[in-house]
Backbone bond lengths (Angstrom), bond angles and torsions (degrees), N, CA, C in turn:
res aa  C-N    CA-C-N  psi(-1)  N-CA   C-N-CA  omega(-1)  CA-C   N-CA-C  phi
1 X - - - 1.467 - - 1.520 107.98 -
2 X 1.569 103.61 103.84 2.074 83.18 169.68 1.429 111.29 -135.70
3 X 1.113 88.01 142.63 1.848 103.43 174.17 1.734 120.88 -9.07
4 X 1.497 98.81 -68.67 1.279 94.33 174.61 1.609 140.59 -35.93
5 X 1.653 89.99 -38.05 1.966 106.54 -175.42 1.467 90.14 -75.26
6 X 1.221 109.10 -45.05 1.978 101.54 -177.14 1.029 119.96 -47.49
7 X 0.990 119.67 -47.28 2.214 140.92 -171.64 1.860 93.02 -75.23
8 X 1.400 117.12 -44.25 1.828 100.81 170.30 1.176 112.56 -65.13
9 X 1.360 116.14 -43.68 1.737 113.68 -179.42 1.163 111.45 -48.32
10 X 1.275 125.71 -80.05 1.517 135.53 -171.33 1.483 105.50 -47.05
11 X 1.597 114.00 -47.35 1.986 91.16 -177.82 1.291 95.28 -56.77
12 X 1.449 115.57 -71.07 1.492 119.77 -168.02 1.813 118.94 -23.35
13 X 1.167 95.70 -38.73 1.521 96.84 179.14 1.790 130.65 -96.24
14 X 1.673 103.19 -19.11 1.457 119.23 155.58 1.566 98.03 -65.33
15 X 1.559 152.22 -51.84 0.792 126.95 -170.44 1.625 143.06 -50.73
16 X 1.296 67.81 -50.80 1.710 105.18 175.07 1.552 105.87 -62.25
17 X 1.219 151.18 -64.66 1.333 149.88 106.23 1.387 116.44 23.54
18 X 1.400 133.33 -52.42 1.155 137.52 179.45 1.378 109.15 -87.38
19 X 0.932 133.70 -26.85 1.788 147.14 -143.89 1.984 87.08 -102.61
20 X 1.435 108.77 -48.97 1.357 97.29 -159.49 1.638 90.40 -103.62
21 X 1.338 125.28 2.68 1.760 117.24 154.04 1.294 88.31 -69.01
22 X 1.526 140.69 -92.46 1.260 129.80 -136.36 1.427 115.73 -65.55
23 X 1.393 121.36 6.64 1.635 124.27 171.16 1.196 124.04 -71.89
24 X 1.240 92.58 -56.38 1.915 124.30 149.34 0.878 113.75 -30.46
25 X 1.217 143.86 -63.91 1.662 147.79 -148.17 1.676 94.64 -97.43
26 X 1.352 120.07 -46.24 1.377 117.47 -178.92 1.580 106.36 -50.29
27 X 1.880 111.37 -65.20 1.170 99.36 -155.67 1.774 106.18 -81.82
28 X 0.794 141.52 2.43 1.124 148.74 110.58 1.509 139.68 9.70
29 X 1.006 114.07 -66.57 1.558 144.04 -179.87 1.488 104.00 -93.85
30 X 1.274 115.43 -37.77 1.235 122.14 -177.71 1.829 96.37 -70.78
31 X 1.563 113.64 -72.88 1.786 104.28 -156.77 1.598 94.52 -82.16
32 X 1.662 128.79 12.30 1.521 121.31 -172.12 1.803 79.09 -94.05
33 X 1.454 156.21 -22.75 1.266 119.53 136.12 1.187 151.60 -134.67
34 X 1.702 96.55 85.85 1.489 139.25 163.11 1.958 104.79 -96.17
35 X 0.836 104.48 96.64 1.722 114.01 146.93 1.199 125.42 -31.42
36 X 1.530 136.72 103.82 1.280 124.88 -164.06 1.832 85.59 -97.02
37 X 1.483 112.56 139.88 1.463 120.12 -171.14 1.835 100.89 -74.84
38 X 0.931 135.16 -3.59 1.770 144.45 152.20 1.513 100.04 -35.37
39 X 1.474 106.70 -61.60 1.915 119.78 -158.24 1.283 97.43 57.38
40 X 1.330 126.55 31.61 1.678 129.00 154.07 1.744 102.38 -64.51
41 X 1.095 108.46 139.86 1.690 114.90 151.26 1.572 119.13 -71.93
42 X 1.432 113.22 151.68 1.490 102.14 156.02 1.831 129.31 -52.23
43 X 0.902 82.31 -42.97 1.676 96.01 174.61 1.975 99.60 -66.02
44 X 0.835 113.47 -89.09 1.311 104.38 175.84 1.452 133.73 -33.52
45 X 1.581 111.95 -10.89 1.490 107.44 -175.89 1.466 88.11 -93.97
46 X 1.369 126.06 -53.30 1.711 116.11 155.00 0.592 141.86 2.15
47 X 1.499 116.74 -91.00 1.807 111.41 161.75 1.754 120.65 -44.85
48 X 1.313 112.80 -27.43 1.331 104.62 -173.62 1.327 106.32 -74.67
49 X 1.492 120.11 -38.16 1.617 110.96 170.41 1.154 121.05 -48.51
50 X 1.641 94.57 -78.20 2.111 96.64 167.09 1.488 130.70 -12.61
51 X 1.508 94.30 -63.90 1.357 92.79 160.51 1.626 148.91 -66.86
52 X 0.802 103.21 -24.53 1.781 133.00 169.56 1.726 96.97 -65.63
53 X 1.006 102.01 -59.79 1.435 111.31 172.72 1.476 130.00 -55.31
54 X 1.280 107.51 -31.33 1.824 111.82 175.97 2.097 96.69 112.06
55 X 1.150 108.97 -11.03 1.997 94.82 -161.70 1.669 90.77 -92.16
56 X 1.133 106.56 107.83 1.397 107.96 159.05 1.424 127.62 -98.00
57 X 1.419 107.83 20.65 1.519 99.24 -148.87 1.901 91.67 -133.09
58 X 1.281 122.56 30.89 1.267 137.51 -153.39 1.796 95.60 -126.88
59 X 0.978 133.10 132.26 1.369 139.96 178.34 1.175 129.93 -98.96
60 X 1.252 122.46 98.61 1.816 119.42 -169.50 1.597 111.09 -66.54
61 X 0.727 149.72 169.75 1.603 152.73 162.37 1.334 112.00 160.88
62 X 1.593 94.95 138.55 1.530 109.46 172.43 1.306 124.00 -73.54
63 X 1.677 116.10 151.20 1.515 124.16 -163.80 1.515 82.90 -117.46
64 X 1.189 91.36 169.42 1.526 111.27 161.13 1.609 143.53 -135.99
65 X 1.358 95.54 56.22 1.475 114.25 166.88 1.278 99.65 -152.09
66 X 1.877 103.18 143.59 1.735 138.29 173.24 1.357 96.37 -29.10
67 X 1.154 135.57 114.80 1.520 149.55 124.79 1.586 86.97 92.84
68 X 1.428 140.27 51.88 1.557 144.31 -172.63 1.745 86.35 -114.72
69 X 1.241 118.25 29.19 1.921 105.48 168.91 1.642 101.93 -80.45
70 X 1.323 89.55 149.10 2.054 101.77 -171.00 1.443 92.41 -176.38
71 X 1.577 106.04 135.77 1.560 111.97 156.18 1.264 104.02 -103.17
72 X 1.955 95.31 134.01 1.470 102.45 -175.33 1.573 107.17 -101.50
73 X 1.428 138.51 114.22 1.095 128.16 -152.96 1.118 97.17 -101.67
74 X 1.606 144.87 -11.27 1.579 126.70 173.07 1.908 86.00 -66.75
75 X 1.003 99.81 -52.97 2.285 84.71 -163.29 1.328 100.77 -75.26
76 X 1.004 105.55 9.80 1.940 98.44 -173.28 1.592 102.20 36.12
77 X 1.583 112.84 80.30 1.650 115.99 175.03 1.740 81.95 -141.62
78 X 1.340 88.72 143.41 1.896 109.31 164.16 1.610 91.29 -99.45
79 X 1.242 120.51 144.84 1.510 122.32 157.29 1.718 94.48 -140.20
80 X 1.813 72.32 136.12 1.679 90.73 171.99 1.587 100.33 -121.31
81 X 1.628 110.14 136.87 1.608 105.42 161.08 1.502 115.00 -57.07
82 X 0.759 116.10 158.89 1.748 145.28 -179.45 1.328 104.45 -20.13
83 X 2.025 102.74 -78.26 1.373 99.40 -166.83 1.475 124.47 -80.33
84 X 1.680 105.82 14.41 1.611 103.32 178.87 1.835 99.93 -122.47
85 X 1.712 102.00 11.47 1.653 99.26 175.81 1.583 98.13 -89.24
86 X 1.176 116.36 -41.39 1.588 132.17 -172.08 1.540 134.20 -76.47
87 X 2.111 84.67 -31.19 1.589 112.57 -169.13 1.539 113.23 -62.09
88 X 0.899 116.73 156.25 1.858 138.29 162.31 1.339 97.73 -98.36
89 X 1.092 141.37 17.69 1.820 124.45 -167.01 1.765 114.14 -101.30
90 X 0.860 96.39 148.15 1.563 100.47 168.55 1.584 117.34 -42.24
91 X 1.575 109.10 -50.18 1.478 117.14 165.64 2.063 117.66 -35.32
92 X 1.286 86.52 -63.43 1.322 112.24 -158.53 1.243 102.91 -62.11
93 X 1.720 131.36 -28.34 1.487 129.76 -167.38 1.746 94.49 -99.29
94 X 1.400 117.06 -14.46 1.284 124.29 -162.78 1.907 82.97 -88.78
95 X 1.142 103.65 -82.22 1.517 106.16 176.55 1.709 127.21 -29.81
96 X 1.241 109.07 -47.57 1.697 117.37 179.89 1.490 93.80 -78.12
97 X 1.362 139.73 -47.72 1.634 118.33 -176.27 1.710 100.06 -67.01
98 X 1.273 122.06 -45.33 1.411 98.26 175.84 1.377 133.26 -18.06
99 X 1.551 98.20 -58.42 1.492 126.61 -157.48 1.501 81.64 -57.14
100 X 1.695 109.31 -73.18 1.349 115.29 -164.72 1.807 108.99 -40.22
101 X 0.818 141.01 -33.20 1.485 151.14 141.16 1.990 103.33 2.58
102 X 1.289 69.00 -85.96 1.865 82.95 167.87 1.098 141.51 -25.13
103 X 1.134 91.18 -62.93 1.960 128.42 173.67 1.423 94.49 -40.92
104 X 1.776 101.74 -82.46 1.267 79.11 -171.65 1.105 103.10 -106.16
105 X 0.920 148.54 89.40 1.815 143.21 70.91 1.210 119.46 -20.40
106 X 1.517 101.50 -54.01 1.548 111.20 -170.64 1.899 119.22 -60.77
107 X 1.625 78.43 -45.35 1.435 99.14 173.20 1.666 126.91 -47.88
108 X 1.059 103.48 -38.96 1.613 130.95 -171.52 1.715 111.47 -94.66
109 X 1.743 115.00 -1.14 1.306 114.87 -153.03 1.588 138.79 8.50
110 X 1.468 88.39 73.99 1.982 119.03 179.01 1.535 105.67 -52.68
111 X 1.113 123.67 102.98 1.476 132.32 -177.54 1.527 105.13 -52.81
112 X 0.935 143.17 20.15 1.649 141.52 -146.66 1.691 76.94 -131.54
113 X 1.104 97.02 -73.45 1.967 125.81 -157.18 1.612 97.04 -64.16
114 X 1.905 120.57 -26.87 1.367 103.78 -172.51 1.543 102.26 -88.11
115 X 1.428 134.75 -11.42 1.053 141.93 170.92 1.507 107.69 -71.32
116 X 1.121 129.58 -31.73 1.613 116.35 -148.68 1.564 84.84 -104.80
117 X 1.404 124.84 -13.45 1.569 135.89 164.93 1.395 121.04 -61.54
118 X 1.317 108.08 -41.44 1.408 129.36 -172.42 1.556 95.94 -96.07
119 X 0.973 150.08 -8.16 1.793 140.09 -178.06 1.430 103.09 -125.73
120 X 1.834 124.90 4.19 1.142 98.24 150.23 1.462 147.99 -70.21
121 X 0.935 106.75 -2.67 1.686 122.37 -167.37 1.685 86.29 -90.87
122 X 1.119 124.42 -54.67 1.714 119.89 -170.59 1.570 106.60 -54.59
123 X 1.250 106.40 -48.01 1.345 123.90 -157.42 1.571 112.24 -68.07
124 X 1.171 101.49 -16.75 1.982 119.60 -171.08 1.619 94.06 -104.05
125 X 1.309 118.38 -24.68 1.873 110.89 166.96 1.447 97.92 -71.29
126 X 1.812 116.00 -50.95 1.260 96.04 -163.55 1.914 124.64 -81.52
127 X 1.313 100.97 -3.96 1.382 98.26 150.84 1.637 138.64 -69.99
128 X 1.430 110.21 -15.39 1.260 116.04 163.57 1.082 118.27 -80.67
129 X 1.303 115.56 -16.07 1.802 124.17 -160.03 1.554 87.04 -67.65
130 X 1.714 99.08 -81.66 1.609 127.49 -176.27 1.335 107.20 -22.28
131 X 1.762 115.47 -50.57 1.405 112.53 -170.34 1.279 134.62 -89.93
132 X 1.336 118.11 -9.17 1.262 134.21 136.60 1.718 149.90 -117.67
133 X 1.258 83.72 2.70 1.563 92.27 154.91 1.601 124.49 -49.54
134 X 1.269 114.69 -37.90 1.674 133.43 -148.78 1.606 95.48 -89.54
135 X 0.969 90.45 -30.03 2.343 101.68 -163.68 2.083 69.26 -96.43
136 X 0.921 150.90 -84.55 1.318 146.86 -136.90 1.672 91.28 -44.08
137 X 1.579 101.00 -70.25 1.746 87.77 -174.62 1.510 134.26 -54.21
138 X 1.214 96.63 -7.62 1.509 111.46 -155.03 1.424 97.90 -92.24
139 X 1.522 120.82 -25.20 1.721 120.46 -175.01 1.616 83.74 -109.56
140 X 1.148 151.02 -26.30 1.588 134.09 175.01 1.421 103.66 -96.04
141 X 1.383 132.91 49.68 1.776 122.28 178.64 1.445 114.21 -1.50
142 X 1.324 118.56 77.51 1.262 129.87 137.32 1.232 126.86 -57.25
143 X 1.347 106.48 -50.97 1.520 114.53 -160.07 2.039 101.46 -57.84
144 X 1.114 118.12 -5.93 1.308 131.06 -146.14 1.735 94.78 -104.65
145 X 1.531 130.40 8.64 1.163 141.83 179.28 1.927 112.18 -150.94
146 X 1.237 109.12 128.29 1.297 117.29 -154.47 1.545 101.23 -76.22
147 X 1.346 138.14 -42.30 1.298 142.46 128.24 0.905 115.96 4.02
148 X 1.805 127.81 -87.12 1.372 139.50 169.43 1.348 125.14 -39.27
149 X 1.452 97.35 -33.45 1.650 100.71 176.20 1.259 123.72 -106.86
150 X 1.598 107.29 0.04 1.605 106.95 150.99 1.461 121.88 -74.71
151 X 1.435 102.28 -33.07 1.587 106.93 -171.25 1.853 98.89 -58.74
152 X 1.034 86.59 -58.21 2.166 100.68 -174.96 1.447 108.06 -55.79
153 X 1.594 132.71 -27.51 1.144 114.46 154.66 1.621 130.88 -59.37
154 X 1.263 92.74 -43.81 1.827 117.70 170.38 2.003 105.53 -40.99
155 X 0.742 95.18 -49.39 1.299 104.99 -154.10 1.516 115.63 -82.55
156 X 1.176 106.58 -26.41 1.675 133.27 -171.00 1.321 81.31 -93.70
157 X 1.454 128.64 -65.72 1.302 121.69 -158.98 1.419 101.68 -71.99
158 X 1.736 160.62 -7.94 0.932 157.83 129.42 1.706 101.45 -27.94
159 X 1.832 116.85 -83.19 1.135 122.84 -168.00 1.802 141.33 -43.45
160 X 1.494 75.17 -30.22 1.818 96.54 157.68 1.334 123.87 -69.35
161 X 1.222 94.41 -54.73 1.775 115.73 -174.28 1.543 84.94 -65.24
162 X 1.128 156.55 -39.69 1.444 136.64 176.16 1.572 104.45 -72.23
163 X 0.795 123.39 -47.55 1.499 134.82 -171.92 2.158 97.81 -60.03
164 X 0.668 98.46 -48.92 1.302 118.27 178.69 1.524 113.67 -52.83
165 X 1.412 112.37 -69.00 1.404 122.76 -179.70 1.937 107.70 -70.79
166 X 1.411 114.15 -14.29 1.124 105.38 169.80 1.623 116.24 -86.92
167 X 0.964 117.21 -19.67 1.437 130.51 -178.24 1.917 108.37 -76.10
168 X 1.821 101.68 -41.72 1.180 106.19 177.81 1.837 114.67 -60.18
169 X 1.496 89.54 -40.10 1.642 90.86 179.24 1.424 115.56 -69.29
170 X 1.157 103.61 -15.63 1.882 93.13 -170.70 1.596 111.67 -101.18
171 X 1.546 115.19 18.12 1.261 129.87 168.29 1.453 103.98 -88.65
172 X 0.996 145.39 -22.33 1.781 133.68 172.24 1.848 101.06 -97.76
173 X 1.082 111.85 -17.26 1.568 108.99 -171.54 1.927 93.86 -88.25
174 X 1.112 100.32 -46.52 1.508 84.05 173.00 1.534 122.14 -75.82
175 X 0.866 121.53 -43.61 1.493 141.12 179.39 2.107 102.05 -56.56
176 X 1.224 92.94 -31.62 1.687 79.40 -168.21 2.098 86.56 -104.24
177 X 0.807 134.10 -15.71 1.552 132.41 148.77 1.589 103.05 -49.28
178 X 1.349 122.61 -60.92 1.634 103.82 -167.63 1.720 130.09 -60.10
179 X 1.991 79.88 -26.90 1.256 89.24 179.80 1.526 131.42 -88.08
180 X 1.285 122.48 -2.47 1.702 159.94 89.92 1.409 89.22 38.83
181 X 1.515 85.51 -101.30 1.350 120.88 -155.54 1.666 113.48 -62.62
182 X 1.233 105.69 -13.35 1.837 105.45 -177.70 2.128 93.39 -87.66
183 X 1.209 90.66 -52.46 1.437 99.71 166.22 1.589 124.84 -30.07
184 X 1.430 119.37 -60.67 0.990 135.50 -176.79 1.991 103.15 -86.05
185 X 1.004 130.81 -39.44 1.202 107.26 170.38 1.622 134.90 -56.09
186 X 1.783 88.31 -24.56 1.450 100.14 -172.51 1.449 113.86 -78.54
187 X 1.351 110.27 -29.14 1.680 123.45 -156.01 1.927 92.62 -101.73
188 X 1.410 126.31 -18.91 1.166 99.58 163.91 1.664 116.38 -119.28
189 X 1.541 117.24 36.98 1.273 137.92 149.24 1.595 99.38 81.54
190 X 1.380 121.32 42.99 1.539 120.13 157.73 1.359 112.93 -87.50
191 X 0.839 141.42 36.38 1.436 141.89 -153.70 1.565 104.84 -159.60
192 X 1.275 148.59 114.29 1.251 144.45 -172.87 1.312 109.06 -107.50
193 X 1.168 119.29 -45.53 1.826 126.88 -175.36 1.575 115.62 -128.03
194 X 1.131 96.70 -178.20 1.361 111.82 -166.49 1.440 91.65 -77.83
195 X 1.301 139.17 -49.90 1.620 150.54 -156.09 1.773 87.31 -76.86
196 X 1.053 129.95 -37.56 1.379 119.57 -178.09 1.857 121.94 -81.24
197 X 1.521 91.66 -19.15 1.963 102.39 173.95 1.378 87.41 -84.55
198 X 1.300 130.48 -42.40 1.919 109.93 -173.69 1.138 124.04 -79.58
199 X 1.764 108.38 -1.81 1.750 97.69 -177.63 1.793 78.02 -114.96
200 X 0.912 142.69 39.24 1.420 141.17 137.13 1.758 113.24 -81.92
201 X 1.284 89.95 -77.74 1.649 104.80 169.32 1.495 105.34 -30.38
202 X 0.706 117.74 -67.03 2.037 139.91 -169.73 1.786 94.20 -43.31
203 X 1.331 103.38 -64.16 1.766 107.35 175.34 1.376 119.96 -56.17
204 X 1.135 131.65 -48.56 1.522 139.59 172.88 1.431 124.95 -85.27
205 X 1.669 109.78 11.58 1.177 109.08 -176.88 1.575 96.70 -102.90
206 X 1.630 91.41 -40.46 1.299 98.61 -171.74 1.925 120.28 -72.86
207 X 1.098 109.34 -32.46 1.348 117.40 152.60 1.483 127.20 -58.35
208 X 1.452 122.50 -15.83 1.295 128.15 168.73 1.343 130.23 -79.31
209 X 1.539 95.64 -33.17 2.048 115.54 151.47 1.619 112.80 -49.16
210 X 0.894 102.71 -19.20 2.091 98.43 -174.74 1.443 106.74 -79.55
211 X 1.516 115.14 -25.94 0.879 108.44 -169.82 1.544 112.07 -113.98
212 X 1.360 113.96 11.03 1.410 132.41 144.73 1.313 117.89 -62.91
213 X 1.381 99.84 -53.24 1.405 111.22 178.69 2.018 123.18 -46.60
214 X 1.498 104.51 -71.69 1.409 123.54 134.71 1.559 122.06 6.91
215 X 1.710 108.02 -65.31 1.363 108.51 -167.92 1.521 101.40 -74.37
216 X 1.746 112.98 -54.91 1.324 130.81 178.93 1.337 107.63 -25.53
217 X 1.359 109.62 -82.25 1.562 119.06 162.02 1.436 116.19 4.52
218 X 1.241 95.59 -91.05 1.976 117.17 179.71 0.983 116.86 -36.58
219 X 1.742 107.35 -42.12 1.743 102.37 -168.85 1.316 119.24 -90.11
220 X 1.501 123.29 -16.41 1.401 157.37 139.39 1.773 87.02 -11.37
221 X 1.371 91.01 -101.18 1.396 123.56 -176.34 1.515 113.12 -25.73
222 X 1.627 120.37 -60.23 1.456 139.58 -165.20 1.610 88.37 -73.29
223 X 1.198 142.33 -50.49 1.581 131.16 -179.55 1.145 113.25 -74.65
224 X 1.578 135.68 -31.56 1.372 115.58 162.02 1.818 121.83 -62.59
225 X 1.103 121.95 -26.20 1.359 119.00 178.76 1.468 105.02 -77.85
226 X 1.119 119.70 -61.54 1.656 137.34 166.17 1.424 118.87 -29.18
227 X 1.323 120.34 -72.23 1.624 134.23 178.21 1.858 99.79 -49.40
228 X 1.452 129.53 -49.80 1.234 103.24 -179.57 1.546 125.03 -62.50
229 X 1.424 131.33 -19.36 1.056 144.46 152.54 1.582 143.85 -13.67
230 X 1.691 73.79 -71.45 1.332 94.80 171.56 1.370 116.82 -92.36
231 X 0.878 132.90 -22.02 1.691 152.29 164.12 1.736 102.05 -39.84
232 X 1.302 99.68 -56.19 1.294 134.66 -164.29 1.715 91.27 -68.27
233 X 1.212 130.53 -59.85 1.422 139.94 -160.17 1.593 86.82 -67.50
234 X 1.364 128.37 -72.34 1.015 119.55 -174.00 1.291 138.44 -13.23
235 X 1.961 95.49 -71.14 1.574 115.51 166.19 1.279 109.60 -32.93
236 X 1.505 125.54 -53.03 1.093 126.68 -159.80 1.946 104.04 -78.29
């Protein structure tokens, strides 16, 4: 394990991380003001899915933080940020059918979405693990016994590898939500032109890279802890 490969990983992976945040935010800002010719709201194209759909029992409401839209399926609540609960924009009808994406997923129990339901609870230990595990050894010199620093590879390389496989799953659950939602805008006529299906696409494509990004990350991470291991077993 040496420093150096660590310090490539992490730029390598802040970049990547950074590159597909600011894609996001661009195209974003960019079709959040474009007028979708509907003059549907986000919130209103919502309920019209939901409903179209059969889920009446799902709760629209606005959040309040920049791009914080998420369906929360233990409360059964859709939250849309502000300017896509209120918005007329291409963003905002692109973003709120997403959500609706979700919904029913949930609705339909999407084997993708019941997994990534069921490994959140693991996945929130193993983010604590990763994030303080590393500072724990580092102020008690562990690393300073080969034992100690097998165990802490072990363990990191577990926490990733969870972190990892949850990230892997939530690449078809998001990805088959966007594609949902382009679906459903088109077939119940929110969508007027061709320039309004590409700055849909354009928003959810580009938000679908984050969570490329995400997986990359993990697996980055899960083979550097991992690979010395087995490297290690070998020798032996």
């Amino acid at each position: 394990m040496t420093g150096m490969l660590f310090w490539i990983i992490f730029i390598v992976t802040a970049v990547i991380s950074l590159v597909a945040a600011a894609r996001v935010k661009a195209a974003f800002h960019h079709w959040s003001r474009v007028p979708a010719a509907s003059g549907e709201t986000g919130a209103g194209c919502a309920r019209r899915i939901l409903s179209a759909a059969g889920i009446h029992d799902v709760d629209i409401v606005a959040g309040n933080s920049f791009l914080g839209d998420h369906y929360d399926p233990l409360h059964r609540r859709l939250v849309l940020s502000p300017d896509n609960y209120r918005g007329d924009s291409i963003a905002a009808l692109g973003i709120a059918a997403h959500e609706c994406g979700h919904a029913i997923q949930h609705q339909i129990a999407y084997a993708p979405l019941k997994w990534r339901m069921a490994s959140v609870g693991a996945t929130t230990y193993a983010n604590q693990i990763v994030t303080w595990l590393p500072l724990l050894f580092l102020f008690t010199g562990g690393f300073g016994h080969h034992a100690s620093t097998t165990t802490y590879l072990l363990i990191m390389a577990c926490g990733w590898g969870v972190i990892m496989l949850f990230n892997l799953v939530t690449l078809p659950v998001e990805f088959d939500a966007s594609r949902r939602a382009v679906v459903i805008l088109d077939k119940m006529n929110f969508l007027a032109t061709d320039e309004e299906r590409a700055g849909v696409k354009k928003v959810l494509t580009t938000a679908g890279w984050t969570y490329v990004a995400a997986f990359i990350t993990s697996l980055l991470y899960t083979l550097y802890y991992l690979l010395p291991l087995l490297l290690g077993n070998r020798r032996n």
